[in-house]
KEKOLMAR-994241 format. One line per 8 residues: number of its first residue (from 1); their letters; for each residue x, y negated, z of N, C-alpha, C, CB. Coordinates in nm, 3 decimals. Each point is the difference from the previous one (the first is absolute). Glycine has a CB too. Layout:
N
NUM) a) X:Y:Z:X:Y:Z:X:Y:Z:X:Y:Z | ... $
END
This chain:
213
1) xxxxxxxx) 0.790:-0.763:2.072:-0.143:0.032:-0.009:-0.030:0.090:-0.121:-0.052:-0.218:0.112 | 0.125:0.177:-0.190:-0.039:0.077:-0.133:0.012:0.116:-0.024:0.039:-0.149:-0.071 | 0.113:0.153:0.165:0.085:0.201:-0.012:-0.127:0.035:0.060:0.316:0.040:0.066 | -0.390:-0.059:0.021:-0.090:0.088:0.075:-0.127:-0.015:-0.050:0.125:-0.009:0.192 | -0.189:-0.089:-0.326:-0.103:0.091:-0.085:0.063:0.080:-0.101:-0.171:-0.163:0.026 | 0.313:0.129:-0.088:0.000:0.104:-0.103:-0.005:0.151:0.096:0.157:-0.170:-0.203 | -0.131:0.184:0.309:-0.003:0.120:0.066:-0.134:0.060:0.062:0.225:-0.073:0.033 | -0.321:-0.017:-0.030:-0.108:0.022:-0.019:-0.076:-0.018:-0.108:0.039:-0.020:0.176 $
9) xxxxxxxx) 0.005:0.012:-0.277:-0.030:0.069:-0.189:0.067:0.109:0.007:0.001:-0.201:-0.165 | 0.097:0.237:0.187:0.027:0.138:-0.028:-0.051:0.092:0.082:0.174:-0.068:-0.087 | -0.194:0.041:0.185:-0.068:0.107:0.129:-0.147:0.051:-0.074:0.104:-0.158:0.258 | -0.195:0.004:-0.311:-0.088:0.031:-0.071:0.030:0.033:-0.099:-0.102:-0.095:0.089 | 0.159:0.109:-0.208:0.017:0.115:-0.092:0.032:0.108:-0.011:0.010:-0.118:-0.047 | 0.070:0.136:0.187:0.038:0.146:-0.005:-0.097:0.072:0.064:0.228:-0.039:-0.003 | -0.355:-0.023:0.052:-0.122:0.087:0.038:-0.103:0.006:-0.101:0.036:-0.053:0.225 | -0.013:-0.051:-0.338:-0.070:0.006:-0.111:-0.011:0.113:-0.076:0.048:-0.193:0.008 $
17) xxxxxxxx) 0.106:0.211:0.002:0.086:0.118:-0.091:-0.088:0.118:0.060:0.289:-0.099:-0.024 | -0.243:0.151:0.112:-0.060:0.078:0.099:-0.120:0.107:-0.001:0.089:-0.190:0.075 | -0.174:0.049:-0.092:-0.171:-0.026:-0.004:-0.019:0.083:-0.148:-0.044:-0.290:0.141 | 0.101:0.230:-0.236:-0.047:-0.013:-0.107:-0.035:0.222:-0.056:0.172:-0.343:-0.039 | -0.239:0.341:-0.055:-0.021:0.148:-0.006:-0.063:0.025:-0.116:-0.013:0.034:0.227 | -0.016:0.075:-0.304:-0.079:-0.028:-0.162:-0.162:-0.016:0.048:0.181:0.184:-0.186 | -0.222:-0.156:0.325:-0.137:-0.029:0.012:-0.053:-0.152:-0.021:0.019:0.197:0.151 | 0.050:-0.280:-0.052:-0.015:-0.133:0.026:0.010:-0.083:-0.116:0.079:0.044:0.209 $
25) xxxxxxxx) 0.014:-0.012:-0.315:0.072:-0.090:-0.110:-0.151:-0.070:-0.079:0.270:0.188:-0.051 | -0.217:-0.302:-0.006:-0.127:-0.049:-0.083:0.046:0.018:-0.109:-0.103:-0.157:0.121 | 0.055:0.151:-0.225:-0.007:0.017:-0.162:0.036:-0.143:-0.060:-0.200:0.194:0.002 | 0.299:-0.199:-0.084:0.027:-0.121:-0.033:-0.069:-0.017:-0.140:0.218:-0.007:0.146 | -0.288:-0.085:-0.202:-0.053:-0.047:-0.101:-0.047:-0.117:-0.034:-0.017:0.172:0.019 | 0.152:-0.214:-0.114:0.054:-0.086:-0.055:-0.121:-0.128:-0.094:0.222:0.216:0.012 | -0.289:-0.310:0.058:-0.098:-0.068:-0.030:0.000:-0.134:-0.003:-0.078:0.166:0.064 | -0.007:-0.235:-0.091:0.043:-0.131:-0.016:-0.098:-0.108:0.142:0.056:0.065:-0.329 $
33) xxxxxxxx) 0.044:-0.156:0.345:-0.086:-0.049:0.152:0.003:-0.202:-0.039:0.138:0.267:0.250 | -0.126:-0.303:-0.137:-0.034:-0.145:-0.024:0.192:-0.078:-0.078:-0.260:-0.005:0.285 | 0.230:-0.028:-0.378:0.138:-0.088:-0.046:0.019:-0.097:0.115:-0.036:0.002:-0.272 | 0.204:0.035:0.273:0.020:-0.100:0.095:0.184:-0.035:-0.053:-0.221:0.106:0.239 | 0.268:-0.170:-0.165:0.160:-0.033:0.004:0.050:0.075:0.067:0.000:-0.195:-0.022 | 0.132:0.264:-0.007:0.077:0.058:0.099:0.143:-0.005:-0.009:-0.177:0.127:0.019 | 0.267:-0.146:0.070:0.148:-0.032:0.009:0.064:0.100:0.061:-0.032:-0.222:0.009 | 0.082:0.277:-0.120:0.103:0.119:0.013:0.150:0.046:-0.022:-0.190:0.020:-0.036 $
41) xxxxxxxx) 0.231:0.021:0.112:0.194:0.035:0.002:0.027:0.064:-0.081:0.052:0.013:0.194 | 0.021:-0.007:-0.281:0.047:0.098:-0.081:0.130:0.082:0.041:-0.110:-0.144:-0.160 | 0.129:0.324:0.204:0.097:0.027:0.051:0.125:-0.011:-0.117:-0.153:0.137:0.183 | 0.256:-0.144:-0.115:0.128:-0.003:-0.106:0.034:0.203:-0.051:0.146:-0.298:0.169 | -0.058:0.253:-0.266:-0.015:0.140:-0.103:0.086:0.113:0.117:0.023:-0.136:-0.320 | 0.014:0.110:0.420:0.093:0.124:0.073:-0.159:0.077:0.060:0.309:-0.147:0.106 | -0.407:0.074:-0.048:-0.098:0.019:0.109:-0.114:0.049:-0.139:0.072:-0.216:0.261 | -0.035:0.156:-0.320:-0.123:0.109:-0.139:0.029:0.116:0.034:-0.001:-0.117:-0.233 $
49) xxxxxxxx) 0.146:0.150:0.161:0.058:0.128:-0.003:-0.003:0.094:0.069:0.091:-0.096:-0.073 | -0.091:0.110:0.214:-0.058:0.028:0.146:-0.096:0.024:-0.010:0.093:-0.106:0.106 | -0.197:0.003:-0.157:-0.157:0.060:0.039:-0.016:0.099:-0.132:-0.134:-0.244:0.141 | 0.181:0.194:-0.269:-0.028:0.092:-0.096:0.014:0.147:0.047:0.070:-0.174:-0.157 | 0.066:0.156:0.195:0.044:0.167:0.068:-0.131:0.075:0.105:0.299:-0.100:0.025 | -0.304:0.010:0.049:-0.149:0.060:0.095:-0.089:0.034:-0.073:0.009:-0.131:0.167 | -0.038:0.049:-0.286:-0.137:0.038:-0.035:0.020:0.150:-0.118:-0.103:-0.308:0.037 | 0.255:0.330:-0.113:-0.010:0.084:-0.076:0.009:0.158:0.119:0.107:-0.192:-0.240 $
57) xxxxxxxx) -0.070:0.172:0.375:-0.007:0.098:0.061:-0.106:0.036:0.065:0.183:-0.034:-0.007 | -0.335:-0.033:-0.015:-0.095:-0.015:0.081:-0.035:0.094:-0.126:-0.033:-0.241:0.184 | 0.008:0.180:-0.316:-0.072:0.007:-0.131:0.032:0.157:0.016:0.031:-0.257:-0.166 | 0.088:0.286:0.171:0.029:0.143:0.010:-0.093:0.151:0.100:0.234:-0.173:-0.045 | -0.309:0.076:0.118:-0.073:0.075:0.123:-0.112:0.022:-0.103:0.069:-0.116:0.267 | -0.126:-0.045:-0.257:-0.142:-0.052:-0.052:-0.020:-0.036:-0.065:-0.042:-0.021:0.094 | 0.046:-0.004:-0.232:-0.022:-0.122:-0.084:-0.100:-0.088:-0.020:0.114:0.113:-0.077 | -0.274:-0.039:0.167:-0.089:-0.083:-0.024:-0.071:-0.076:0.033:0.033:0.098:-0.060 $
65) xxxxxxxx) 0.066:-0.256:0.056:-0.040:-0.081:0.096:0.083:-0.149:-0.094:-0.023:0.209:0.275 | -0.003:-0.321:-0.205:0.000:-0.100:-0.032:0.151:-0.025:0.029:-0.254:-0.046:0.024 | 0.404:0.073:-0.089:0.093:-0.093:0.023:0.053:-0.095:-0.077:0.027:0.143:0.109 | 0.022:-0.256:-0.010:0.033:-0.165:-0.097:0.065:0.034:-0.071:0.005:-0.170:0.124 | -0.031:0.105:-0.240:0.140:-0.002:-0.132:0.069:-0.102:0.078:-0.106:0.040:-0.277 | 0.240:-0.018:0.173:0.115:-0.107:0.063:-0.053:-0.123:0.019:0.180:0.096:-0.107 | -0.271:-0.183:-0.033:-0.014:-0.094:0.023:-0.137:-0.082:0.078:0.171:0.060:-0.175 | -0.203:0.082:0.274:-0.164:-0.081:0.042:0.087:-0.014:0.148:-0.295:0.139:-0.150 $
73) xxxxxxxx) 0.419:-0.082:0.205:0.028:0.067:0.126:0.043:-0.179:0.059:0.103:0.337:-0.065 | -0.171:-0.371:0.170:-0.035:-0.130:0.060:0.011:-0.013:0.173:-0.163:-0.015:-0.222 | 0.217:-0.079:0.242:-0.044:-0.019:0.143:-0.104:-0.138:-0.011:0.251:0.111:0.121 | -0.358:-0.092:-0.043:-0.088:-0.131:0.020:0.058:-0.065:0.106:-0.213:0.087:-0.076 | 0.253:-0.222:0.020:0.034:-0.110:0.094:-0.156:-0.062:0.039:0.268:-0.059:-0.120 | -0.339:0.006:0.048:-0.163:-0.040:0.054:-0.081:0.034:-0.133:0.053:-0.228:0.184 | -0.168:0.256:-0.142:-0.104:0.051:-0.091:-0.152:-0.054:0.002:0.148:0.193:0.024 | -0.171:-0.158:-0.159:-0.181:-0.078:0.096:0.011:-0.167:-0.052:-0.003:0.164:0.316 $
81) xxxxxxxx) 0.087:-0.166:-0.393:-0.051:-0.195:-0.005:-0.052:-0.014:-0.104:0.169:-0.118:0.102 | -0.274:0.019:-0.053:-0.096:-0.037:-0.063:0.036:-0.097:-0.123:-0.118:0.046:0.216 | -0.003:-0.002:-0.343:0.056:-0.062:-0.132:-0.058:-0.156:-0.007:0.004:0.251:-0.137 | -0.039:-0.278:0.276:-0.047:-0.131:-0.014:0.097:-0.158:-0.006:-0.186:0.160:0.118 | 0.330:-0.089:-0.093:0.113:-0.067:0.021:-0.007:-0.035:-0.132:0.130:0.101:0.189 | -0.084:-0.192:-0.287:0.091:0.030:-0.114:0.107:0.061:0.002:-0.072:-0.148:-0.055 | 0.149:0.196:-0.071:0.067:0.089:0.014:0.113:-0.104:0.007:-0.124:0.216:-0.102 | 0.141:-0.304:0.007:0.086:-0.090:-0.004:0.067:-0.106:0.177:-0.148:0.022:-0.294 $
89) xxxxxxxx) 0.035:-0.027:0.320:0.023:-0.030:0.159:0.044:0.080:0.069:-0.140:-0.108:0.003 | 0.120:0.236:0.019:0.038:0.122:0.092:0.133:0.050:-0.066:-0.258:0.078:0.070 | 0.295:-0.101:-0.187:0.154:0.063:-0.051:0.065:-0.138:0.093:-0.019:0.146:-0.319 | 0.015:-0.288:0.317:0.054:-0.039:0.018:0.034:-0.033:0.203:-0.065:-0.032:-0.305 | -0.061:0.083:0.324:0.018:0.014:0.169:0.068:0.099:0.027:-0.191:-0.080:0.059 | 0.183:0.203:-0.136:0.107:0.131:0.031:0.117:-0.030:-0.035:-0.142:0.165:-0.037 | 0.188:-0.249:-0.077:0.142:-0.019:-0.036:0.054:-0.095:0.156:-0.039:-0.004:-0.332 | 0.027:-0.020:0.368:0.061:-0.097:0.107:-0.001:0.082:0.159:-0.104:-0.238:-0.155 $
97) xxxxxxxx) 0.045:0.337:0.144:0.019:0.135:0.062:0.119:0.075:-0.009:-0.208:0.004:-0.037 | 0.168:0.042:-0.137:0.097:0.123:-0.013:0.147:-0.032:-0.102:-0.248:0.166:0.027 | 0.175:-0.305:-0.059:0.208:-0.045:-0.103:0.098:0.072:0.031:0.002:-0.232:0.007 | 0.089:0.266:-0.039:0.151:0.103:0.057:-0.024:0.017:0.130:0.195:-0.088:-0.138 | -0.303:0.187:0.159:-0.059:0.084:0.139:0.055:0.121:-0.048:-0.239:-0.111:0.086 | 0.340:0.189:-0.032:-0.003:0.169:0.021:-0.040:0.046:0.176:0.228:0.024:-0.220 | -0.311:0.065:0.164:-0.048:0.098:0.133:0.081:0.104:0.060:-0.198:-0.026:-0.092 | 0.254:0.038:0.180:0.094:0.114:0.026:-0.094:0.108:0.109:0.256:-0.175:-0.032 $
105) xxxxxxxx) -0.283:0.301:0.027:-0.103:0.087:0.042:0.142:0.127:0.024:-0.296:-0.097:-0.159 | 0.241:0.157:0.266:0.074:0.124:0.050:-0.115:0.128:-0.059:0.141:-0.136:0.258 | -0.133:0.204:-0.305:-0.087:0.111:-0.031:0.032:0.109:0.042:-0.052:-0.089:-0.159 | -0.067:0.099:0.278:0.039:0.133:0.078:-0.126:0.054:0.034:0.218:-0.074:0.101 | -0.225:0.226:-0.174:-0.125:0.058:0.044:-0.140:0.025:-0.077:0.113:-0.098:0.172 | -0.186:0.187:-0.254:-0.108:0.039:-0.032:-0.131:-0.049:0.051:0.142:0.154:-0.038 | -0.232:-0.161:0.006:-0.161:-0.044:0.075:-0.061:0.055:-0.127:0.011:-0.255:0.170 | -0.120:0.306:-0.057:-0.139:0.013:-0.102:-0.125:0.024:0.067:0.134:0.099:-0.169 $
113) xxxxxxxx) -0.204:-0.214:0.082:-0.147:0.002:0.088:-0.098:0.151:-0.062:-0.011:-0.335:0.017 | -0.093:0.296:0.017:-0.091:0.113:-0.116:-0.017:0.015:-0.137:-0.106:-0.020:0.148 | 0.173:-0.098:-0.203:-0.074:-0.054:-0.089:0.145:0.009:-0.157:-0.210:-0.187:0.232 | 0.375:0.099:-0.139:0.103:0.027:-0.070:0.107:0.038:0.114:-0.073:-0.155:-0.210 | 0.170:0.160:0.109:0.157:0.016:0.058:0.084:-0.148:-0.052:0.007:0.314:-0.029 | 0.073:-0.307:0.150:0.095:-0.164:-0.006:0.129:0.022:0.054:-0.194:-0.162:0.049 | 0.249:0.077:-0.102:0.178:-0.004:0.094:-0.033:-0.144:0.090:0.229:0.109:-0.234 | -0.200:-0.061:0.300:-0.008:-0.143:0.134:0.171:-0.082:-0.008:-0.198:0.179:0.235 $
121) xxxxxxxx) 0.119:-0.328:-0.245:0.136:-0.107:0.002:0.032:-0.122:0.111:-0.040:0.040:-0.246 | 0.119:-0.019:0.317:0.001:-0.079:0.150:0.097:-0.133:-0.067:-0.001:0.245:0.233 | -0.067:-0.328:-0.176:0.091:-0.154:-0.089:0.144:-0.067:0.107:-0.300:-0.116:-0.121 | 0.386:0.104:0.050:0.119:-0.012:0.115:0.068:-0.151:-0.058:0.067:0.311:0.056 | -0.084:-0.384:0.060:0.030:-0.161:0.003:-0.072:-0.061:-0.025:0.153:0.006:-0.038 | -0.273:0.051:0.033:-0.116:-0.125:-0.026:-0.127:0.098:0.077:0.089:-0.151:-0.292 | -0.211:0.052:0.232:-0.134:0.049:0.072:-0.099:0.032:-0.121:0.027:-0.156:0.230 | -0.079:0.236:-0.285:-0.121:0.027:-0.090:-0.139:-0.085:0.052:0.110:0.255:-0.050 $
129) xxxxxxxx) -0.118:-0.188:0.142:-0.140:-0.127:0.059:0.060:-0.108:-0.016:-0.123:0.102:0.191 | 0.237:-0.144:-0.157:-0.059:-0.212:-0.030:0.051:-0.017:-0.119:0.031:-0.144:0.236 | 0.064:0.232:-0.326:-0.048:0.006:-0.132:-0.109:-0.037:-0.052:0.109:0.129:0.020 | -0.218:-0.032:0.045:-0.111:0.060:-0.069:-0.104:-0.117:0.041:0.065:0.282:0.010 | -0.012:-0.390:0.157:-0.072:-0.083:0.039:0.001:-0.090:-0.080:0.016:0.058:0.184 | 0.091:-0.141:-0.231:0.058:-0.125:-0.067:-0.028:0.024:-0.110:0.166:-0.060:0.119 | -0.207:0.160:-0.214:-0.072:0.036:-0.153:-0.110:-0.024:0.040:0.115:0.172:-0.116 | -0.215:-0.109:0.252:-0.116:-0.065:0.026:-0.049:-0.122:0.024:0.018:0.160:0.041 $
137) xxxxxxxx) 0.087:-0.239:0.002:-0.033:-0.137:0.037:0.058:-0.064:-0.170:0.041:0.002:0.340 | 0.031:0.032:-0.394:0.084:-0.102:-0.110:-0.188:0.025:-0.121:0.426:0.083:0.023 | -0.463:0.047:-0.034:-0.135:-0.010:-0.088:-0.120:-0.022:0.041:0.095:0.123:-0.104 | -0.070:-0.161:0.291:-0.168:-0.028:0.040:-0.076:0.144:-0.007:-0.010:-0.261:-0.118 | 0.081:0.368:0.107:-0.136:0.122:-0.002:0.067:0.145:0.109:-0.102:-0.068:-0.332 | 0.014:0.148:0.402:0.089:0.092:0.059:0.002:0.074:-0.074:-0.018:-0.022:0.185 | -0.023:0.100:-0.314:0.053:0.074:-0.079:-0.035:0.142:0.068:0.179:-0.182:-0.092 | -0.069:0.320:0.089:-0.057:0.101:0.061:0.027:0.008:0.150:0.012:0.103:-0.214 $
145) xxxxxxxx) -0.119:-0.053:0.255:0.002:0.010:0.165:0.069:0.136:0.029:-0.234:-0.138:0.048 | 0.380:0.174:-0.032:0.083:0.172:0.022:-0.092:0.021:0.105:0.291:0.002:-0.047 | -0.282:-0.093:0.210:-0.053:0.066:0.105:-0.133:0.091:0.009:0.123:-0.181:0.068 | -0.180:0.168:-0.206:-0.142:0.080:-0.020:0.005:0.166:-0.005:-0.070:-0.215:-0.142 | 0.239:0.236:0.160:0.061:0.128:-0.035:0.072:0.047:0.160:0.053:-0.072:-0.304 | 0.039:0.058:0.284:0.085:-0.046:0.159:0.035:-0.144:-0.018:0.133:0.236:0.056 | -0.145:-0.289:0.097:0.050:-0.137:0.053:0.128:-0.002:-0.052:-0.125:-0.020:0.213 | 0.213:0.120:-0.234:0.182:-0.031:-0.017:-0.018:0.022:-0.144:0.160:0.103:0.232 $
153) xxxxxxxx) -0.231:-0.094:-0.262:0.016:0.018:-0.200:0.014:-0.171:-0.034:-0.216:0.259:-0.080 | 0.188:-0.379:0.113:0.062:-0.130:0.003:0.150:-0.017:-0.015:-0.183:-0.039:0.132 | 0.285:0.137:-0.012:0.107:-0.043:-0.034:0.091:0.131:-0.087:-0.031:-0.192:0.219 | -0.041:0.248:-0.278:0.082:0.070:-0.047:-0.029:0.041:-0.115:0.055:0.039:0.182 | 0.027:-0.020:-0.315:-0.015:0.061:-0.142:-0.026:0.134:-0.041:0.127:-0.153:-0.021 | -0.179:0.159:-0.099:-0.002:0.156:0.026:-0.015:0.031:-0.186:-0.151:0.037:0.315 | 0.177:0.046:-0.379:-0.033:-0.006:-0.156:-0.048:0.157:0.021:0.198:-0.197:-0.153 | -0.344:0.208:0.064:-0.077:0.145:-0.005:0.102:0.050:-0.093:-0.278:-0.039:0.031 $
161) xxxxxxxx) 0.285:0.182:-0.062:-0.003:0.064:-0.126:-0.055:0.102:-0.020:0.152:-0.080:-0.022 | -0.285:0.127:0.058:-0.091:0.068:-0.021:-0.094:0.024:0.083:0.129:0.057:-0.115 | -0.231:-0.089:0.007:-0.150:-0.020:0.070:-0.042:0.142:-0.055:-0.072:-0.294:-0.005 | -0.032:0.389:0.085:-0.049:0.126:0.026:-0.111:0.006:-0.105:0.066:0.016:0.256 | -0.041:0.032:-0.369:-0.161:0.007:-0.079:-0.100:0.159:-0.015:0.136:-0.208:-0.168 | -0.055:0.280:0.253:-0.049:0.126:0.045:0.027:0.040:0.131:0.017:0.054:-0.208 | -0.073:0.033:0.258:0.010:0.056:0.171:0.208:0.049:-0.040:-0.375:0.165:0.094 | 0.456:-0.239:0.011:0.115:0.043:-0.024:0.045:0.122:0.014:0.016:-0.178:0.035 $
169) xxxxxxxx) 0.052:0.253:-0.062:0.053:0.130:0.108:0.119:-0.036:0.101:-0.055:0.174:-0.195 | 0.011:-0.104:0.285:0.089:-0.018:0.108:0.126:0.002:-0.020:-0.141:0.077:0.107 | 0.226:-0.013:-0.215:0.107:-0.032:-0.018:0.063:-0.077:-0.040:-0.037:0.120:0.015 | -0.100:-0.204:-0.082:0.102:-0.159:-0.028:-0.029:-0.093:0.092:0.003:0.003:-0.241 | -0.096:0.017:0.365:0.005:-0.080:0.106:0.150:0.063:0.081:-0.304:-0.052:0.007 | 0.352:0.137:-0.016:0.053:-0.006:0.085:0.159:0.023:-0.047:-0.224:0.053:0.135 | 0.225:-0.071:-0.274:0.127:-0.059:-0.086:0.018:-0.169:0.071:-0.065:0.164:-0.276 | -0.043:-0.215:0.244:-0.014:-0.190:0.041:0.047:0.018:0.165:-0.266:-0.111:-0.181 $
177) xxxxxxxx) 0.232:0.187:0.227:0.038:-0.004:0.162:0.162:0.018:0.078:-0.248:0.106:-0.021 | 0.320:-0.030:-0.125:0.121:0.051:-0.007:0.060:-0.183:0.018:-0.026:0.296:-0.179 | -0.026:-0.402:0.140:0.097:-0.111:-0.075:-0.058:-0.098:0.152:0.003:0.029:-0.370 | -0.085:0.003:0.454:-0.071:-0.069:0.119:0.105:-0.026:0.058:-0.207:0.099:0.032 | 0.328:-0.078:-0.011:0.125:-0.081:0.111:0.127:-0.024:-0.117:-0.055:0.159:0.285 | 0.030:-0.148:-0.420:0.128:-0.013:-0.082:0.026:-0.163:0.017:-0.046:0.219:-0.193 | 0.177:-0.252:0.170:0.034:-0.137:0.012:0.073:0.008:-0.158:0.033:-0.054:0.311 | -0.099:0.007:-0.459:0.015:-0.067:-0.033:0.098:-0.108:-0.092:-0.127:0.116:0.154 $
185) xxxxxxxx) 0.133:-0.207:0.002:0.089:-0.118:-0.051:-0.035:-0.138:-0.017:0.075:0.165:-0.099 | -0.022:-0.247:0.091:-0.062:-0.127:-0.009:0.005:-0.067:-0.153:0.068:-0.024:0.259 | -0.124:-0.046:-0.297:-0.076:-0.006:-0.110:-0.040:-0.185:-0.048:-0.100:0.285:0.091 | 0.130:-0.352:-0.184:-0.006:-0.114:-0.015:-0.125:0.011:-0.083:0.245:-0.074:0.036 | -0.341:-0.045:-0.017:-0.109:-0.037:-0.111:0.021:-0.149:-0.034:-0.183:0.172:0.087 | 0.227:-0.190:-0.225:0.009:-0.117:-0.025:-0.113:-0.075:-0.150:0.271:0.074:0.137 | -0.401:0.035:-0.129:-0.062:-0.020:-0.120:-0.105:0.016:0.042:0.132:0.052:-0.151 | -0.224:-0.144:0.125:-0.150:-0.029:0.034:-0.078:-0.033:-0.149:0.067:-0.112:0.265 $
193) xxxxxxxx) -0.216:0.206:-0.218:-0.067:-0.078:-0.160:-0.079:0.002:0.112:0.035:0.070:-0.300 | -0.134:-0.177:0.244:-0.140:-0.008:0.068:-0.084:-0.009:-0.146:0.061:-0.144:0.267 | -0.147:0.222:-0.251:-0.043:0.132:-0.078:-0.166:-0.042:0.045:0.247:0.227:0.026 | -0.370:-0.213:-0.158:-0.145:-0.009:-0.015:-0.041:0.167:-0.012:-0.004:-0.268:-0.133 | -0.064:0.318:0.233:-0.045:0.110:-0.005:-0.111:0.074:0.016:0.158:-0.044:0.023 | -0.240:0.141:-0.009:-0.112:0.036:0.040:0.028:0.137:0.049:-0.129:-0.152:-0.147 | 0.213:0.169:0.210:0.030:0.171:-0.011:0.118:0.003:0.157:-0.008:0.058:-0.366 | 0.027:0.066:0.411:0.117:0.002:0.114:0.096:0.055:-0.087:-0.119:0.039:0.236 $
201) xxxxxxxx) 0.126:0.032:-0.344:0.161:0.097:-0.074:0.025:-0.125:-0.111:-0.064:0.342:-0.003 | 0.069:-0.461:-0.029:0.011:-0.079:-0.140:0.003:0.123:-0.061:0.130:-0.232:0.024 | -0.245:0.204:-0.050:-0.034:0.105:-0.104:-0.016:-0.139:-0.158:-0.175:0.251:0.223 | 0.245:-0.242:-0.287:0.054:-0.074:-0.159:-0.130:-0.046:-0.052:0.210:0.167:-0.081 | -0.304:-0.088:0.087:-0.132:-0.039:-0.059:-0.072:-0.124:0.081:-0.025:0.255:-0.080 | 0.063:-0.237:0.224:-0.059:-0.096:0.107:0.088:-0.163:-0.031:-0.049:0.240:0.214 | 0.134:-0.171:-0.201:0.134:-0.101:0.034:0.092:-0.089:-0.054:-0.017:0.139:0.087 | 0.015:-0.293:-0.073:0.129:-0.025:-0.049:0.069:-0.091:0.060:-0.068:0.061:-0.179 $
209) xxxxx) 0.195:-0.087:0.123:0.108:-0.071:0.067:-0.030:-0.157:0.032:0.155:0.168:-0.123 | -0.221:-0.242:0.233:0.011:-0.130:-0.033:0.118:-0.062:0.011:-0.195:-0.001:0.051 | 0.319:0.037:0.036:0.121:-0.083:-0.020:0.077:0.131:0.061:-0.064:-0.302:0.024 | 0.186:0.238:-0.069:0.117:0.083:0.064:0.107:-0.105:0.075:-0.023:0.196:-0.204 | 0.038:-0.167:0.310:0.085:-0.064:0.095:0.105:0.041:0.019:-0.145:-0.051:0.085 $
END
C-alpha cells in the first residue's frame, strides 16, 4: 500500500516542481507565530554535506534567499504541540517512543512548493504515519495535520533548504529541478530533539532545545 502513496508523492511533486515559476512564488518572512513543541530528526553529517553542496551551488545562481545553516537543517517528525503538556511529561512519553530508535529513509528526489525547496525521504522498514500515529496517541494531541498540504505528505519525510525571500530566477528553479529524479541514498536518523519554538527555520532567537533524544 505504501509503495503506491510514496508514488503518488512523487507524481505530486514532480508537478509541483513543474508548476512552480518566479510569478507564483511567495515571499518568505521570517516571523514569529504561536509557541508550540516540535519533534525533529536530525540528518547525519554525510546528508549535511550533500545538502550543503546543493545549497553552495544554488547560492551561486542566487543568493537572495533564505538557506538552512547546518544546524537549523531538520526533518519534522510532528509539530504543533501544544505547551499545555508539561514538558517533563512529554520528554518522558517520547522517550519510550524513540529510546535506541534509528530511522532509516531512502532519499530520492527534489520538491518544491511556492514557498521552499526540499529533498524528499521515503522510510524503508517501517511506517512514518504510525510513527507519527503512536506519538499521537502516546501525548494525547494530533500535533501537525501534513494532509493540509498533500494527503501523502503523512507518510513521507522531507528536509527544506531554502525558503524564497525574493521572486527566484528561473535558473535556480530549474537548477532544484536538475536533482527531481537524483537518488541520493539511504540515510539513518538516530537523533531527535524536541525543541520550544515560535518560528518554521529555528530561528535561535525563537528557539530552544527541550531534550535531546
Amino acid at each position: 500500500m505504501e509503495a503506491n502513496i510514496f508514488q503518488t508523492f512523487h507524481q505530486a511533486s514532480l508537478q509541483q516542481l513543474s508548476e512552480v515559476n518566479p510569478k507564483n512564488t511567495k515571499i518568505f518572512k521570517d516571523s514569529k507565530g504561536e509557541e508550540n513543541y516540535t519533534l525533529v530528526a536530525r540528518p547525519e553529517s554525510k546528508l549535511v554535506a550533500i545538502i550543503l553542496d546543493i545549497q553552495k551551488k544554488l547560492k551561486s545562481i542566487d543568493p537572495h534567499h533564505f538557506y538552512y545553516p547546518e544546524k537549523r537543517l531538520h526533518m519534522t517528525i510532528i509539530g504543533g504541540i501544544s505547551l499545555s503538556t508539561s514538558e517533563h511529561t512529554l520528554i518522558g512519553k517520547l522517550q519510550t517512543v524513540l529510546e535506541n530508535r534509528s530511522l532509516e529513509f531512502d532519499c530520492r528526489g527534489s520538491g518544491t512548493n511556492t514557498s521552499a525547496a526540499s529533498l524528499s525521504f521515503y522510510p524503508k522498514g517501517f511506517s512514518l504515519h504510525e510513527l507519527r500515529e503512536q506519538i499521537r496517541f502516546k501525548i494525547n494531541e494530533k500535533g501537525t495535520d501534513f494532509t493540509i498540504w498533500i494527503p501523502t505528505y503523512e507518510y513521507v519525510g522531507w528536509i527544506n533548504f531554502v525558503r524564497y525571500q525574493n521572486v527566484p530566477k528561473n535558473e535556480l528553479l530549474e537548477e532544484i529541478r536538475k536533482y527531481k529524479e537524483e537518488k541520493f541514498g539511504i540515510f539513518s536518523f538516530s537523533k531527535f530533539d524536541l525543541i520550544k519554538t515560535s518560528g518554521l527555520v529555528l530561528n535561535p532567537e525563537w528557539t530552544t532545545i527541550a531534550h535531546e533524544f
